[in-house]
C-alpha positions in Angstrom: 7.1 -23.6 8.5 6.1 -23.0 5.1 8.7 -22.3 2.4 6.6 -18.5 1.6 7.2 -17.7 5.5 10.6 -18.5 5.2 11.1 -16.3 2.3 9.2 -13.8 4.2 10.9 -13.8 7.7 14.1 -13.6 5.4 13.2 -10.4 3.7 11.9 -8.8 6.5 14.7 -9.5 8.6 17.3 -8.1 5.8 14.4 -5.2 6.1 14.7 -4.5 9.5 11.1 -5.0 10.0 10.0 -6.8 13.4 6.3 -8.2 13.2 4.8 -10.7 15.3 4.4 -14.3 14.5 0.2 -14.3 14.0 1.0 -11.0 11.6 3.2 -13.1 9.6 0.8 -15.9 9.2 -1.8 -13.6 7.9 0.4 -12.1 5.9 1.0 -15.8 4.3 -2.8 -16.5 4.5 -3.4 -13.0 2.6 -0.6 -14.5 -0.3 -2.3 -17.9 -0.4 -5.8 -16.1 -1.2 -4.1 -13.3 -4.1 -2.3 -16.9 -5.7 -5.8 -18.7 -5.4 -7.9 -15.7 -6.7 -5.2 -14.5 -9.4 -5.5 -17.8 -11.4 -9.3 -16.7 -12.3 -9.6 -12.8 -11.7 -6.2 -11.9 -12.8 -5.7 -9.3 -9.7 -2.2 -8.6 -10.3 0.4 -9.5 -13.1 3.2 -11.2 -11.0 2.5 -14.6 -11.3 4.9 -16.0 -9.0 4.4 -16.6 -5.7 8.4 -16.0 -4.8 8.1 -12.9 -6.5 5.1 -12.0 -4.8 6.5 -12.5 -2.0 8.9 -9.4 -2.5 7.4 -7.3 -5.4 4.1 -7.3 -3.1 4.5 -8.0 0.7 8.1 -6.6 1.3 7.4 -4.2 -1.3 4.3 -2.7 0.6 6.0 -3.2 4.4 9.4 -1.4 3.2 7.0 1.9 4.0 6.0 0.9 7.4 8.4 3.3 9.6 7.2 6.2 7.6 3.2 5.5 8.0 2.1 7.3 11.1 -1.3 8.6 12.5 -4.8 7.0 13.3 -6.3 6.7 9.8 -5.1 5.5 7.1 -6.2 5.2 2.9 -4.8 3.5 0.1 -5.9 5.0 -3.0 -6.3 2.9 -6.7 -5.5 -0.2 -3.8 -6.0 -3.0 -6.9 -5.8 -6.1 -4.7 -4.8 -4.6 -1.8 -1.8 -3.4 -2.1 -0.3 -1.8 0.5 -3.1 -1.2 2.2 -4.1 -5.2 3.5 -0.4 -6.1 4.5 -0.6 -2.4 6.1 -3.3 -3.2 8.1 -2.5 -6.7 9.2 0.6 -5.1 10.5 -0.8 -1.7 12.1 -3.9 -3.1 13.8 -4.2 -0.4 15.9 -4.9 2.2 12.4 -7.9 2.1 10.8 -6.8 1.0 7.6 -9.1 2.3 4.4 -8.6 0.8 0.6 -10.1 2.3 -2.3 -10.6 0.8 -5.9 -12.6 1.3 -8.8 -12.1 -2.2 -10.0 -15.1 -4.6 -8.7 -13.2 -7.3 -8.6 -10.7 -6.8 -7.2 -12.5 -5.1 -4.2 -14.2 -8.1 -3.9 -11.5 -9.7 -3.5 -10.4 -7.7 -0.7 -13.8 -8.1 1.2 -12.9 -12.1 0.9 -9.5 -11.2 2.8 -11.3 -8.8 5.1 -13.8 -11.8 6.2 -11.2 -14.6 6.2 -8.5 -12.9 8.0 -10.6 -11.1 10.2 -9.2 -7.4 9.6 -11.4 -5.4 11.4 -9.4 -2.7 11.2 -9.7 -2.4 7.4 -12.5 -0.9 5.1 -12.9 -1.6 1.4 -14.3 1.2 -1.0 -15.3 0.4 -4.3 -15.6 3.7 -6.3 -13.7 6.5 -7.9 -11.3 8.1 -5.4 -12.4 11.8 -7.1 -16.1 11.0 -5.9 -15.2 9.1 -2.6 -15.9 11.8 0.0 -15.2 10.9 3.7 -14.2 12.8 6.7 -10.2 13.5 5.9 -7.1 11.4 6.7 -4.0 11.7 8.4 -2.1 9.9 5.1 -3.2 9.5 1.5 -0.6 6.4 0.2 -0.6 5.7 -3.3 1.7 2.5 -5.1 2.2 3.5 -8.8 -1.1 5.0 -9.0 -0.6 8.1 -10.6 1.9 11.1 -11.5 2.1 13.2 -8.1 0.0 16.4 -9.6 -2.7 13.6 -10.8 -2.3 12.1 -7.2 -2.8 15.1 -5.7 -5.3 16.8 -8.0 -7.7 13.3 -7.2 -7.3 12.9 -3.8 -6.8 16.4 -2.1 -9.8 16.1 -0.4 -8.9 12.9 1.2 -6.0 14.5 3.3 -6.6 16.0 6.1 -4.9 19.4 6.6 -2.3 18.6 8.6 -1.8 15.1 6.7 0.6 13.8 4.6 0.6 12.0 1.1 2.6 9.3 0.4 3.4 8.3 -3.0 5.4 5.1 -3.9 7.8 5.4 -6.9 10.2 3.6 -8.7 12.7 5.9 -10.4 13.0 9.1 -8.1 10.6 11.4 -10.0 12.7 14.6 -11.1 10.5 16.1 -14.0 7.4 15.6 -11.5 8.6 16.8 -8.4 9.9 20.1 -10.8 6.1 20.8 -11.9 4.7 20.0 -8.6 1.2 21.5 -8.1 1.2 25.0 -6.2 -0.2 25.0 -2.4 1.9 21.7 -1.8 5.3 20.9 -1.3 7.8 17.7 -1.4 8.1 17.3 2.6 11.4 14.5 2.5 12.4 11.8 0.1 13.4 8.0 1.2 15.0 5.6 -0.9 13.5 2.0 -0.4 15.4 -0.8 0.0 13.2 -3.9 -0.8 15.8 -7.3 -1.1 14.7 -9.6 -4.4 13.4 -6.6 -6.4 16.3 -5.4 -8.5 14.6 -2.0 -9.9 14.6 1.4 -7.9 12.0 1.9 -5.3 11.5 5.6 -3.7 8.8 6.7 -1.3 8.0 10.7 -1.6 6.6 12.6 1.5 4.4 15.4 0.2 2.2 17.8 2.4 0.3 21.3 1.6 2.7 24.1 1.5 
C-alpha cells in the first residue's frame, strides 16, 4: 500500500468516513493525476502531496454526511474540488462540476476518462450563464461571499434544494446581510485532521 493511501485511510478513519477499497484507489489515482498536472498547469497552489492529501481530499469528503439527493453541482470546481472526490464516493449521484477556467476543466475531463466517473459532468463556462434543469444542492469551496453565491447560482437550485457553502472562519458579517428570500438552514463545524485553520460548512435554503 502506497504511503498517500496510508495517509488517506488515516484521515478518514479519524473522520469517521467509511469508503470502499476501489473508491480509495481512485481517490489516490485522482491525487497522482492533480500532482502530475499541477507541475505544468498550476491547478491548485498546495504543492505538496501530504498536504493535498488533507487540504484537498479530506477536506472535500469532511462534507459527505451532509450531501444528499440525486443531483449534484459544484460551482467555481477549479480542479475538481469537491466535486471529483464527491463523485468517486457517491456513484450513485450524478455529480456536475462547473469552471470557467479551461484548463483546469480539462483537467477534469482527463480524470473523468481515466477513472471512468460516469457519474460526473464537467462544465466549462460561467456559472451566471450555465442554465440547466435545477439541482437538489448547489456546493461551493471558497468560491464566493454567500449573497455573491447565491446571487450567481440561484437558478441552479432547485426549489426545494439546498446550497452548500464551504467556509473557513464561521461567516458572521455575511450570514448578518444575508440576501432576502433565503435563510441560513443549520451550521456544521468541520473537523478535517492535518489542516490546523477553521473549516465550517453553512446549509442555506429559500426562505
Amino acid at each position: 500500500m502506497s504511503d498517500y493511501r496510508k495517509q488517506l485511510d488515516g484521515l478518514l478513519t479519524q473522520m469517521g468516513i467509511d469508503i470502499s477499497d476501489a473508491q480509495a484507489n481512485q481517490l489516490i489515482a485522482y491525487l497522482e493525476l492533480l500532482i502530475k498536472w499541477n507541475k505544468a498547469y498550476n491547478l491548485t497552489a498546495v504543492r505538496s502531496p501530504e498536504a493535498m492529501i488533507s487540504r484537498h481530499l479530506a477536506d472535500s469528503l469532511s462534507v459527505l454526511a451532509h450531501v444528499s439527493g440525486e443531483r449534484i453541482i459544484d460551482v467555481g470546481s477549479g480542479p475538481g474540488l469537491p466535486g471529483i472526490p464527491l463523485a468517486i464516493c457517491k456513484p450513485d449521484c450524478a455529480v456536475t462540476t462547473i469552471d470557467s477556467n479551461g484548463k483546469k476543466t480539462r483537467f477534469q475531463q482527463q480524470v473523468k476518462a481515466e477513472l471512468g466517473l460516469n457519474n460526473l459532468t464537467v462544465v466549462q463556462g460561467r456559472v451566471e450563464a450555465y442554465q440547466p434543469v435545477p439541482f437538489d444542492v448547489v456546493i461551493s469551496r471558497a468560491f464566493a461571499s454567500l449573497n455573491d453565491m447565491l446571487d450567481w447560482t440561484a437558478h441552479l437550485c432547485a426549489d426545494k434544494g439546498i446550497f452548500l457553502a464551504m467556509k473557513g472562519l464561521y461567516p458572521e458579517q455575511e450570514i448578518s446581510t444575508l440576501r432576502e428570500g433565503f435563510s441560513l438552514q443549520s451550521t456544521h463545524v468541520l473537523t478535517v485532521p492535518g489542516c490546523d485553520a477553521e473549516r465550517h460548512l453553512l446549509i442555506l435554503g429559500r426562505a
